[in-house]
LOVO-116973 format. One record per residue (C-alpha): residue in one letter; x, y, z. Coordinates in nm, 3 decimals, decimal comma, padded with zeros to 5 digits. Example, Ala and Ser with C-alpha at 12.3 -4.5 7.8 and 13.67 -1.06 7.14 Angstrom:
residues 2
REC  code       c1       c2       c3
REC     a   01,230  -00,450   00,780
REC     s   01,367  -00,106   00,714
end
This chain:
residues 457
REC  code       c1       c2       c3
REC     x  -04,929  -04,369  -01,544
REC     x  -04,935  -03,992  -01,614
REC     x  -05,263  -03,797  -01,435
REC     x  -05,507  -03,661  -01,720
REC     x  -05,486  -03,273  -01,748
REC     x  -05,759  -03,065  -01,637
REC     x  -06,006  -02,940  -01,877
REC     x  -05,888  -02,568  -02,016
REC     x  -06,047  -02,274  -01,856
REC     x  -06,153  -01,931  -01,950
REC     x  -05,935  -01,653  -01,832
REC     x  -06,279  -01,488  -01,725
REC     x  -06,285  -01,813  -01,522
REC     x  -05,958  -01,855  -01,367
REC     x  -05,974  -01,480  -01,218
REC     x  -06,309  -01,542  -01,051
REC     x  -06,106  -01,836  -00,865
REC     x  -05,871  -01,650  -00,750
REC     x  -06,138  -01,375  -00,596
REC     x  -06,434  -01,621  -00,497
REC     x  -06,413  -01,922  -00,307
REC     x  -06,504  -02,227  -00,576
REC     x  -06,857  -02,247  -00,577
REC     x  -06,825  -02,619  -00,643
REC     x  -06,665  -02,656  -00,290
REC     x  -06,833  -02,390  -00,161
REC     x  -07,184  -02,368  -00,277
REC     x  -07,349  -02,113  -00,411
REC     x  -07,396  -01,775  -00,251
REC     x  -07,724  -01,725  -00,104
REC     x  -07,961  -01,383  -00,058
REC     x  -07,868  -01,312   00,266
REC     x  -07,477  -01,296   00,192
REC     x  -07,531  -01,051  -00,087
REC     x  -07,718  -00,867   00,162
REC     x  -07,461  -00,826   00,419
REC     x  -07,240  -00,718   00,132
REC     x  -07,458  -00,440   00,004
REC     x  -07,457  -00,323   00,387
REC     x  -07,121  -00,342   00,470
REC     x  -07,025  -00,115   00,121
REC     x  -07,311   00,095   00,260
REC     x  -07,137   00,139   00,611
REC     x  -06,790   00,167   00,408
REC     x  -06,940   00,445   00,169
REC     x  -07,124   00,629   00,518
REC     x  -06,769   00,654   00,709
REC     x  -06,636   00,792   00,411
REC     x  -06,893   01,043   00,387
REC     x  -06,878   01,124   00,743
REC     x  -06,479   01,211   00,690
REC     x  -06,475   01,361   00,405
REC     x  -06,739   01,629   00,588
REC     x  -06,534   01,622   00,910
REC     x  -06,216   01,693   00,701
REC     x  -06,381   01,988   00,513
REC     x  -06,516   02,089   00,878
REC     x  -06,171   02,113   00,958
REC     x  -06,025   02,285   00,658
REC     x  -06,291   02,580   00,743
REC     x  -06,150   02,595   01,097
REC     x  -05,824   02,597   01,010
REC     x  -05,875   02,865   00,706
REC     x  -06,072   03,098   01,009
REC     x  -05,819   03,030   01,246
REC     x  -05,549   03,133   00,976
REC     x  -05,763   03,460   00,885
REC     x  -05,816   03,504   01,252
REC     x  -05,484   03,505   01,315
REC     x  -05,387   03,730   00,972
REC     x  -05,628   03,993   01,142
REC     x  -05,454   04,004   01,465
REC     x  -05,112   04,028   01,282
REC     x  -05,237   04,306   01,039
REC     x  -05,385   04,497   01,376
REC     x  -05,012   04,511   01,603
REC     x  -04,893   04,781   01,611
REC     x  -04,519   04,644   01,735
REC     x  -04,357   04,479   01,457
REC     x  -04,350   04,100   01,413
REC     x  -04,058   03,852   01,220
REC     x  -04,046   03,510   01,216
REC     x  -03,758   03,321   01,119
REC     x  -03,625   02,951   01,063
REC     x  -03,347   02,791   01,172
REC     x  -03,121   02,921   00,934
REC     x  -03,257   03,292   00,969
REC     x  -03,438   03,335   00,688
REC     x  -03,784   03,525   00,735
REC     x  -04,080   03,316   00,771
REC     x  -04,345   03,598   00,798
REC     x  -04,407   03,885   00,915
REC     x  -04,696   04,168   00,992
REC     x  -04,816   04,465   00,826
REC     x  -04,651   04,682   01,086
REC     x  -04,334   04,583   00,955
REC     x  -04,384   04,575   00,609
REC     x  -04,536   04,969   00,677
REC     x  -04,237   05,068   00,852
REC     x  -03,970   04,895   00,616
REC     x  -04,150   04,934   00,316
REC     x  -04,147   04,625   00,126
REC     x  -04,397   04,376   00,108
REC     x  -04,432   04,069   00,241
REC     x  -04,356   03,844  -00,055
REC     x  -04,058   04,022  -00,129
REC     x  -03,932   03,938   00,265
REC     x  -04,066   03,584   00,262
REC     x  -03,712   03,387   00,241
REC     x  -03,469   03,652   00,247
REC     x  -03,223   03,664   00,531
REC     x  -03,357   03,845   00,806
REC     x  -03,003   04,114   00,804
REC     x  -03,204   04,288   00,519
REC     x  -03,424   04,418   00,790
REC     x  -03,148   04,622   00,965
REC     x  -02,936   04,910   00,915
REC     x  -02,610   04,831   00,957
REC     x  -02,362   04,570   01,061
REC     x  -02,424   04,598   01,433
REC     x  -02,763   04,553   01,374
REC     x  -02,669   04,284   01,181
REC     x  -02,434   04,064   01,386
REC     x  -02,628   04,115   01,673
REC     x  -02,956   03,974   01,533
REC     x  -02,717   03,700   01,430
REC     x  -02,636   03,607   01,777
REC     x  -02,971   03,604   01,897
REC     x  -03,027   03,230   01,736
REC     x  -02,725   03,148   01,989
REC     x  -02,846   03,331   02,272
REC     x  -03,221   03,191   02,203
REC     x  -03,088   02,847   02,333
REC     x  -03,024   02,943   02,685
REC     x  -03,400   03,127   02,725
REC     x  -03,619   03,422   02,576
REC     x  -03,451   03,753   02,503
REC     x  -03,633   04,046   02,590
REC     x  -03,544   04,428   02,527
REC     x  -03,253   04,375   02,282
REC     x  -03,180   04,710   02,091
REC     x  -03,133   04,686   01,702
REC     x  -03,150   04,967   01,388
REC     x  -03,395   04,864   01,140
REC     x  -03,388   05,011   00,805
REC     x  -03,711   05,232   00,739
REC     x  -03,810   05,297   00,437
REC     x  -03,671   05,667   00,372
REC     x  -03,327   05,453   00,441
REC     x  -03,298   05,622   00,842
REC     x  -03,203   05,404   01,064
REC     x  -03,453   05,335   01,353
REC     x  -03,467   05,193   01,697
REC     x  -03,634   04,893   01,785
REC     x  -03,662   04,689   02,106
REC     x  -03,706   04,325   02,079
REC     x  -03,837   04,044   02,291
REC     x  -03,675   03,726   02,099
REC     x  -03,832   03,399   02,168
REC     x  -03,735   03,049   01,993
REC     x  -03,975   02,831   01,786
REC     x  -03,999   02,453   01,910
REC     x  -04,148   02,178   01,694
REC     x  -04,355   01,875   01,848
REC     x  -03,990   01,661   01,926
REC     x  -03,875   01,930   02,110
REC     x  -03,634   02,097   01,812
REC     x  -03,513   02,426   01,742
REC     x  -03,690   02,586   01,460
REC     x  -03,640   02,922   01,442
REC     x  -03,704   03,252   01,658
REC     x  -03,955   03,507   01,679
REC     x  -03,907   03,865   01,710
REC     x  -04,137   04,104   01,883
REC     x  -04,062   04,453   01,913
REC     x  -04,148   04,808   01,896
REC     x  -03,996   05,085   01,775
REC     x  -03,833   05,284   02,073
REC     x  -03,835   05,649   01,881
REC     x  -04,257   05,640   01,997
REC     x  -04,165   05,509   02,360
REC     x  -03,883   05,738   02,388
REC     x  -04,161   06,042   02,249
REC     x  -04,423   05,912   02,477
REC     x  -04,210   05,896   02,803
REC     x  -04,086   06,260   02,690
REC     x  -04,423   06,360   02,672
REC     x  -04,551   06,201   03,058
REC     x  -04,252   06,341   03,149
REC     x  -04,323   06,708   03,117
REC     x  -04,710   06,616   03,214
REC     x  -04,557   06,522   03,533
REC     x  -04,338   06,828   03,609
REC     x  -04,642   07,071   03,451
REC     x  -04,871   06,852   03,738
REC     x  -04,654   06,928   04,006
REC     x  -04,585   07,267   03,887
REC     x  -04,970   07,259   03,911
REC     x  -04,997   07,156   04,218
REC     x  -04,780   07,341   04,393
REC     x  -04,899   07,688   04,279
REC     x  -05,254   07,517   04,363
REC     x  -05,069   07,453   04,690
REC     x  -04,969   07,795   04,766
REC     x  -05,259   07,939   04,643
REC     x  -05,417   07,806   04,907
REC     x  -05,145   07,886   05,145
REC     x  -05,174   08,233   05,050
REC     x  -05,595   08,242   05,093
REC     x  -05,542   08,110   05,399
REC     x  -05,253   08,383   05,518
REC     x  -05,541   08,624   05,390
REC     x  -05,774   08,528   05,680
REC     x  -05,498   08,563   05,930
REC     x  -05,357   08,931   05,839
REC     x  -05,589   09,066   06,117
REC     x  -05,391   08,809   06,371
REC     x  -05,047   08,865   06,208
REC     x  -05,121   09,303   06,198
REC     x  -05,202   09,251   06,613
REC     x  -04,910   08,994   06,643
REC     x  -04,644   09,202   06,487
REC     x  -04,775   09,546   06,653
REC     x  -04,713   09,481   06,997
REC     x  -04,350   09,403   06,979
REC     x  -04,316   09,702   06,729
REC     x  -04,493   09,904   06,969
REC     x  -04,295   09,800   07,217
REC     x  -03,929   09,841   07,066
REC     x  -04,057   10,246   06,911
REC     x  -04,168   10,303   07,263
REC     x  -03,830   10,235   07,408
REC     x  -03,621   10,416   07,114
REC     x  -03,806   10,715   07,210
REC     x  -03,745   10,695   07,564
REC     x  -03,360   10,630   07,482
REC     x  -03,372   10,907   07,209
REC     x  -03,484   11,137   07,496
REC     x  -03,268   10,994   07,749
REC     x  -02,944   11,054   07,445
REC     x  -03,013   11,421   07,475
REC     x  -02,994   11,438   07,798
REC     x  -02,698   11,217   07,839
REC     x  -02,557   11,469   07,565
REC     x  -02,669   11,807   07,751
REC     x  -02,438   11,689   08,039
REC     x  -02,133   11,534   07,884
REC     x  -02,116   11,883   07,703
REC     x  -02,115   12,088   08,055
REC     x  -01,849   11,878   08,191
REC     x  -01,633   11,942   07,880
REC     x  -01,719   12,282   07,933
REC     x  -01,573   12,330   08,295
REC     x  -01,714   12,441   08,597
REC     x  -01,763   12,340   08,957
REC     x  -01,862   12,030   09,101
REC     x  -02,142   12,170   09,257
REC     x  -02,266   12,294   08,901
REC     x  -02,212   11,926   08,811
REC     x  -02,409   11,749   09,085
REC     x  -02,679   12,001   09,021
REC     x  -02,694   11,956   08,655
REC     x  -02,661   11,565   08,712
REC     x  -03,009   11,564   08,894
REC     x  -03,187   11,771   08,735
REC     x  -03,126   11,590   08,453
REC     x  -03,187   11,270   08,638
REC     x  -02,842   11,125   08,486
REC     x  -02,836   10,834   08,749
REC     x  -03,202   10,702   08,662
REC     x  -03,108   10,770   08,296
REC     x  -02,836   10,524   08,343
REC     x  -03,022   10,230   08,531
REC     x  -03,284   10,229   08,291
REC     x  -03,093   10,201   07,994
REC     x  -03,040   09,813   08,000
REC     x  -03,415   09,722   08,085
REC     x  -03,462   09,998   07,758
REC     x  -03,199   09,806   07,540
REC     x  -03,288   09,441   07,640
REC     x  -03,683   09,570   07,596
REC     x  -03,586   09,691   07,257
REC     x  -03,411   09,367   07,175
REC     x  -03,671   09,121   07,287
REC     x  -03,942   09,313   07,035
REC     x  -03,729   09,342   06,749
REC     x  -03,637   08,950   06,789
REC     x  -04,015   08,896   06,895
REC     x  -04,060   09,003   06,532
REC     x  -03,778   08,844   06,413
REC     x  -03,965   08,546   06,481
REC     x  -04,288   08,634   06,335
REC     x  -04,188   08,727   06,049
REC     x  -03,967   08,391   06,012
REC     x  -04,253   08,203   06,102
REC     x  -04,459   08,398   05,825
REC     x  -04,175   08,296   05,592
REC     x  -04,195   07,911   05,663
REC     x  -04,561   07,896   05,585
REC     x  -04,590   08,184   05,312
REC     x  -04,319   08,051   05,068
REC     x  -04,371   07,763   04,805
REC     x  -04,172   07,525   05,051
REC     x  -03,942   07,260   04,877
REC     x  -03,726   07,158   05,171
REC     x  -03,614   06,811   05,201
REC     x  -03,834   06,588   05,470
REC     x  -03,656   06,617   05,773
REC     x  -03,750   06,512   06,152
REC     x  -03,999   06,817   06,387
REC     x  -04,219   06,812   06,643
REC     x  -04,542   06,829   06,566
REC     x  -04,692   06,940   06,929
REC     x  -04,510   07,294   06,822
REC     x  -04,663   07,334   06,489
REC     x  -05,019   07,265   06,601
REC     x  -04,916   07,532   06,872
REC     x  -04,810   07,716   06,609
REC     x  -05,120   07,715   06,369
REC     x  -05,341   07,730   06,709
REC     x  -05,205   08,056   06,781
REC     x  -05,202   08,195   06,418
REC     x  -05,549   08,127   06,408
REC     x  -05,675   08,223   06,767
REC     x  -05,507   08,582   06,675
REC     x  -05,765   08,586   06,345
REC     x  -06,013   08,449   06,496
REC     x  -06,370   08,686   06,507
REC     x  -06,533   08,661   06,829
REC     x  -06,489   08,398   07,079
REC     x  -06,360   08,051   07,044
REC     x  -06,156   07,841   07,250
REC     x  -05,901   07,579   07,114
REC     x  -05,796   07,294   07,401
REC     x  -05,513   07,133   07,313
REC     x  -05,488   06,772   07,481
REC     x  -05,123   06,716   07,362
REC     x  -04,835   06,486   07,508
REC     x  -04,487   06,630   07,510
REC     x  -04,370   06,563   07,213
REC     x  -04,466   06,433   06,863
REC     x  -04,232   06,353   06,610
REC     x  -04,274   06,286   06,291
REC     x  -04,068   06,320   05,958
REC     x  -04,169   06,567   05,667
REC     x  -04,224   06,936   05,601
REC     x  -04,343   07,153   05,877
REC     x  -04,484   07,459   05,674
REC     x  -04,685   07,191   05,502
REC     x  -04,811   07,020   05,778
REC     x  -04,867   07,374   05,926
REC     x  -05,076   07,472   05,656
REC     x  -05,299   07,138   05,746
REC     x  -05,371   07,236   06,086
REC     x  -05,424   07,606   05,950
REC     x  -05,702   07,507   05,720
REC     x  -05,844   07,273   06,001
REC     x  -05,897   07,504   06,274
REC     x  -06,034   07,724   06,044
REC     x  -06,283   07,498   05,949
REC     x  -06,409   07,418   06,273
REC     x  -06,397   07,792   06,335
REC     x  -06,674   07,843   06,069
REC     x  -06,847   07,504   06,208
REC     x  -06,874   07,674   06,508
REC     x  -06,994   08,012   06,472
REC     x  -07,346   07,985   06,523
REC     x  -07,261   07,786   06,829
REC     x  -07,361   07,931   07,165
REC     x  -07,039   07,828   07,296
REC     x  -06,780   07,729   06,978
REC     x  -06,473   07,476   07,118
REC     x  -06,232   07,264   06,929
REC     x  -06,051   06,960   07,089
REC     x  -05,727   06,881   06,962
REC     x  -05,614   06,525   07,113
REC     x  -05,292   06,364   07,010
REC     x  -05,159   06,021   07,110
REC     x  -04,851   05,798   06,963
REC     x  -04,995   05,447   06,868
REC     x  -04,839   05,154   06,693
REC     x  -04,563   05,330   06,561
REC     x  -04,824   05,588   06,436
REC     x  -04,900   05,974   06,530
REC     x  -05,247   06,044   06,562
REC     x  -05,423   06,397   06,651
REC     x  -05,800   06,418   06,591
REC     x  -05,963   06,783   06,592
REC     x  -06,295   06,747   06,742
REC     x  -06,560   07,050   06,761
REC     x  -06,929   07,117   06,914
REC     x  -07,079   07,254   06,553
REC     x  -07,371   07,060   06,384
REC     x  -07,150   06,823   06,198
REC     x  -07,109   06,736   05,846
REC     x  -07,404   06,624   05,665
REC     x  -07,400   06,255   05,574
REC     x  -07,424   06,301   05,194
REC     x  -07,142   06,578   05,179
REC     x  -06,893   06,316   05,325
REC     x  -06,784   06,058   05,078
REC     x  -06,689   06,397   04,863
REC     x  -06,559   06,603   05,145
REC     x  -06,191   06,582   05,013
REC     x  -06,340   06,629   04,657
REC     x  -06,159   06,942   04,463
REC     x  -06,389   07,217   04,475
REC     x  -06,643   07,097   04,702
REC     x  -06,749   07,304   05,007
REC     x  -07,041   07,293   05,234
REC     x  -06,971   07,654   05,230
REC     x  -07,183   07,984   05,106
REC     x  -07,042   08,069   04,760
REC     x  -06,751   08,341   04,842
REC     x  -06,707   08,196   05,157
REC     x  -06,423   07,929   05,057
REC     x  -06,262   07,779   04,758
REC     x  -06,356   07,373   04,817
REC     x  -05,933   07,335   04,772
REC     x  -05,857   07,319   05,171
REC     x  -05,949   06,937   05,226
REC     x  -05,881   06,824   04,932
REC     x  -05,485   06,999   04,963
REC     x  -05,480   06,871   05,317
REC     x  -05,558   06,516   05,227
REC     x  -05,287   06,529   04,969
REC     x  -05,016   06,682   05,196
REC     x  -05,106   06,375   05,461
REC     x  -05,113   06,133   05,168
REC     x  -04,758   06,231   05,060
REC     x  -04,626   06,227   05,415
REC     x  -04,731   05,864   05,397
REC     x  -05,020   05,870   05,655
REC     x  -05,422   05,943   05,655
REC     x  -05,668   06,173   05,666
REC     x  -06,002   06,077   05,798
REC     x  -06,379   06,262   05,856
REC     x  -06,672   06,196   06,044
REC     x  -06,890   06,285   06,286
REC     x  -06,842   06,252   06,691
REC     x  -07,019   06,007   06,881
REC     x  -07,151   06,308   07,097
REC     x  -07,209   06,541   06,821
REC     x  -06,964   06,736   06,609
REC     x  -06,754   06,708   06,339
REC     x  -06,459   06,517   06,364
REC     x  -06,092   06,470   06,190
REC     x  -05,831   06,201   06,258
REC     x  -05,456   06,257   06,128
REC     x  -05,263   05,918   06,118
REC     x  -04,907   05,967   06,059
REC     x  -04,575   05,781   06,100
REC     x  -04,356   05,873   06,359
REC     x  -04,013   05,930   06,289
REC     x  -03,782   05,608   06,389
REC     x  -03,569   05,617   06,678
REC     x  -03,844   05,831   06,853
end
C-alpha cells in the first residue's frame, strides 16, 4: 500500500531545515544558546577589528619604510639601477636621473642599454647578468650617457637580486662616476707633493738655523788647516826664490867654490829636506778642508739620497764635534759608544737629529755649574738605541706631552723656532724607529732614539 505524502511546506520552511536542526527533534533553542551565539559573533567581529588595525599598522610601516628608503635613494650621491631578469630598469635614484637627465618614469621599463653611451658600454652591461651568476662584480668600467650627450665614466659594483626560493631576479648596479674620483685623487695628489715640498724646505730650514749656530765652530774648524796650508806656501814661495837664485848662478858659470858658497848661504840642502814635510803639510790642510767642507755639504743640502746602510757611532761623532766647536763656554759631551752602530737611512738627516739634540741640552745646561751630556748607545733586540742624558733642570711635566708639538719651545722668544723636536721626531718616525722624552731618574732631561739596525749587522 503506497505511504501517504507529507504535508506541503513553505519554502520559508524548507530553508530553515536545511540551516537549523528540526526543532521537533531537537527542541527548541533556549536563552543561554542564543547567548553563546551573540558572544561568539562578538569574538568573531573583535578579531576582525583587531586585524584590520594590525593590517593598517602595517601598511603605515611599510609606506615609512618605503619613504625611508626613497630618502636614502634621493640622498646617494653614486648612482643606483635596478634591473629584472630580463634587464629592464626597475628603479633607480635621483643621482642618476640628475646625471642622465630623464626622469624616472620615463626609465621605469626601458632596457637598461639606454643608460650608456655606446656599444661597449652596452654589451658589457649585457654580460654582467652572466657574470652575476658566479658572484658580485665590483669596479666594472662603463660610459653612461649624460645629459649634454658626453660620454662619462662610471665604476660599478654589480650585485644580483635573489627572491625567497633562491631565484635570479635581476641585478643591481652601484656606481660612481670616476671623472670626480679621478679629480679628487688629482687633487690629494698634488696636496701630497706640495706637503712634502713643505716639509722639506721646513726641513732645511731648520737645517740651515741650525748651521747658523755652528758658523763660529765651522770659521775655527776651517781656519786652522787654511792657516796651516798659507803658512807652508809662503815658506815654499820663499824657499822657490831661493831655489831660483841658485839654479841661475850655476847656469851662469863659475867655480865650484863660488857654488858651494852660494849653496850655503842660501841654505839649498835644508831648502831641499824640508820641502816634502812643506808639501805633505800643505796637502793634509787643503784635504783637512776638503773634508769639512764635504761634511758641510752632506748636512747643508736638501738631502734626497736613497736609504742606504752607515754607522751611526761616526755621525754622533760627527754632530758631537760640530757642536763642541760652537759651543759658548764650557761643556763636556761623553760619549759611551760601542764600536759600531749600523743602521739603514740618511746620514745628513740623522745628523741633523743629533745636531738639534746636543744643542738642546747645551741650552739645558747653561746655567749649570758644571753642564755634561751623556750619550749611551747599545744594540738591543734587533734595535739601535742611544739616549742623550744631561745634568740641566729637566723638562717641566706639563711641557712634555707637547714637546714634539710644531712650534712649541720651552725657550725665550728669539731664542728658537719650536721646529727642532718636532723635525727630529719626524726624521726618526720615517726611519721607522722612535723618539722618546723624559726626565732621568737622577735628574735631567732625557732622550731615547730606538732605531732598527740594518740586517746582516
Amino acid at each position: 500500500m503506497p505511504a501517504a505524502e507529507p504535508p506541503p511546506v513553505s519554502e520559508r520552511e524548507s530553508h530553515a531545515s536545511l540551516l537549523l536542526p528540526d526543532l521537533h527533534e531537537a527542541g527548541r533553542p533556549g536563552d543561554e544558546t542564543w547567548i553563546d551565539v551573540i558572544r561568539k559573533m562578538d569574538e568573531v567581529y573583535s578579531d576582525l577589528l583587531q586585524y584590520q588595525v594590525a593590517l593598517e599598522e602595517k601598511n603605515g610601516e611599510l609606506e615609512e619604510t618605503q619613504q625611508f628608503l626613497h630618502s636614502v635613494l634621493d640622498a646617494m650621491s653614486d648612482v643606483l639601477v635596478v634591473c629584472d631578469r630580463y634587464g629592464r630598469i626597475v628603479q633607480v635614484n635621483r643621482a642618476l636621473t640628475v646625471l642622465v637627465g630623464r626622469p624616472e618614469a620615463e626609465l621605469h621599463g626601458s632596457a637598461v642599454g639606454v643608460l650608456f653611451h655606446d656599444d661597449r658600454s652596452r654589451e658589457k652591461a649585457t654580460a654582467f647578468s652572466r657574470e652575476l651568476q658566479e658572484g658580485p662584480l665590483s669596479d666594472c668600467e662603463v660610459a653612461l650617457l649624460a645629459s649634454d650627450g658626453e660620454a662619462v665614466p662610471v665604476a660599478f659594483n654589480c650585485s644580483p637580486r635573489i627572491d625567497a626560493q633562491g631565484r635570479f631576479m635581476g641585478m643591481v648596479m652601484l656606481g660612481r662616476p670616476i671623472g670626480e674620483l679621478r679629480r679628487a685623487y688629482s687633487a690629494l695628489h698634488t696636496a701630497h707633493e706640495e706637503l712634502k715640498t713643505a716639509q722639506r724646505q721646513l726641513v732645511h730650514s731648520e737645517k740651515m738655523a741650525s748651521l747658523g749656530r755652528l758658523v763660529a765652530g765651522v770659521a775655527h774648524e776651517l781656519n786652522n788647516p787654511i792657516s796651516f796650508v798659507l803658512g807652508n806656501v809662503h815658506a815654499l814661495a820663499r824657499y822657490a826664490g831661493r831655489l831660483r837664485e841658485y839654479l841661475e848662478a850655476l847656469h851662469a858659470g863659475g867655480g865650484a867654490a863660488e857654488w858651494a858658497d852660494l849653496r850655503k848661504r842660501l841654505r839649498i840642502d835644508f831648502i831641499l829636506s824640508d820641502l816634502d814635510s812643506l808639501l805633505g803639510g800643505a796637502v793634509e790642510g787643503a784635504e783637512r778642508t776638503r773634508d769639512i767642507v764635504d761634511d758641510l755639504k752632506r748636512f747643508s743640502v736638501m738631502d734626497r739620497e736613497e736609504p742606504q746602510p752607515f754607522d751611526l757611532v761616526e755621525v754622533i761623532a760627527r754632530a758631537t764635534h760640530w757642536v763642541g766647536k760652537a759651543a759658548r763656554g764650557r761643556f763636556e759631551v761623553e760619549l759611551d759608544l760601542p764600536g759600531a752602530l749600523p743602521v739603514v737611512g740618511t746620514a745628513a738627516h740623522l745628523q741633523q737629529v743629533f745636531i738639534n739634540l746636543i744643542q738642546n741640552a747645551q741650552d739645558a745646561t747653561r746655567d749649570t755649574a758644571d753642564p755634561h751630556l751623556l750619550i749611551h748607545g747599545r744594540r738591543l733586540a734587533g734595535q739601535v738605541v742611544v739616549s742623550l742624558t744631561d745634568n740641566g733642570p729637566g723638562i717641566p711635566p706639563e711641557a712634555l706631552p707637547h714637546l714634539f708639538d710644531p712650534f712649541f719651545t720651552t725657550k725665550e722668544v728669539g731664542q728658537g723656532t719650536g721646529l727642532g723636536l718636532s723635525i727630529s721626531y719626524g726624521i726618526i718616525e720615517r726611519h721607522g724607529g722612535r723618539l722618546l722624552a723624559d726626565n732621568a731618574p737622577a735628574g735631567g732631561a732625557r732622550f731615547t732614539l730606538e732605531l732598527p739596525a740594518a740586517e746582516g749587522a
